[in-house]
VEXKEDO-641012 format. One record per residue (C-alpha): z, x, y. Coordinates in Angstrom, 3 decimals. Layout:
N
- Z, X, Y
...
***
This chain:
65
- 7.996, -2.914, -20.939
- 4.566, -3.479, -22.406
- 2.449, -0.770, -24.146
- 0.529, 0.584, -21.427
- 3.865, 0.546, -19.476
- 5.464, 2.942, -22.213
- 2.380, 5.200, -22.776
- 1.526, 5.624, -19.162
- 5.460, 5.867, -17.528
- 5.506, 8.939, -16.761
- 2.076, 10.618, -17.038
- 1.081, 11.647, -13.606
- 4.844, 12.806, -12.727
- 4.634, 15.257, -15.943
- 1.064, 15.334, -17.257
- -0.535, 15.590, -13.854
- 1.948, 16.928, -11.277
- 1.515, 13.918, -9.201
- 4.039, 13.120, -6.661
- 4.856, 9.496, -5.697
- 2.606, 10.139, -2.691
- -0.992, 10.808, -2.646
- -1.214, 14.621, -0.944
- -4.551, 14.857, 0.825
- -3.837, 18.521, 1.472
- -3.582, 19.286, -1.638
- -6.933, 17.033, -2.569
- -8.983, 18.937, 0.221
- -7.774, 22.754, -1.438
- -8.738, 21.250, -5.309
- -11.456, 20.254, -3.394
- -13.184, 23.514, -2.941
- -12.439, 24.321, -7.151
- -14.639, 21.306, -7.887
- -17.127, 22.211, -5.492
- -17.567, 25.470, -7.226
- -17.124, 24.300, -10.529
- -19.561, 21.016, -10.304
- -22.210, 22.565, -8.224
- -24.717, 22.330, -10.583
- -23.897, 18.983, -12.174
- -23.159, 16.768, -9.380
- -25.990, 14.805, -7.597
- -27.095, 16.080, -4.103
- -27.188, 12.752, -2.888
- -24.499, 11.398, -1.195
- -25.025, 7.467, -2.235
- -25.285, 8.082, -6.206
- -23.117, 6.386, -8.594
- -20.406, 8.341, -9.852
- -17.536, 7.018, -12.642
- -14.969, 8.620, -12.548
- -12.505, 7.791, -16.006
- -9.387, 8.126, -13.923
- -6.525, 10.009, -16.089
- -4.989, 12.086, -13.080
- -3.398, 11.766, -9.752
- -6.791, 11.065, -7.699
- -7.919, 14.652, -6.596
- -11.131, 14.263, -8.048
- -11.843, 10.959, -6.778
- -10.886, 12.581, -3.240
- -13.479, 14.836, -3.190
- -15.899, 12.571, -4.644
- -15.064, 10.284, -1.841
***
C-alpha cells in the first residue's frame, strides 16, 4: 500500500460519512445548507469556474454541478 493509499483508506467512510455509493438524496438536502450558506460568495453565473479542493464525499461538487 503506498502513502496516499494509507493516509486516505478510510477517510470518507469515517472522516466524511461517505457510503460506498454516491447518495444524490442526500446531495440535493446538503444542497439547500450551501445554498444558504454560500449565497453571498458564489458567482450568479452559471458558466464560472469553480475549484473545488475535493476532501469529502462529493456533496459540494453536487450542488455545484
Amino acid at each position: 500500500m503506498n502513502y496516499r493509499e494509507r493516509i486516505y483508506k478510510d477517510c470518507a467512510s469515517v472522516m466524511q460519512d461517505a457510503g460506498e455509493k454516491f447518495d444524490s438524496a442526500a446531495a440535493d438536502h446538503w444542497g439547500r445548507a450551501y445554498r444558504h450558506y454560500l449565497r453571498n460568495w458564489l458567482p450568479t453565473g452559471k458558466t464560472a469556474a469553480i475549484a473545488d479542493l475535493a476532501c469529502g464525499g462529493g456533496k459540494l461538487l453536487h450542488f455545484f454541478s
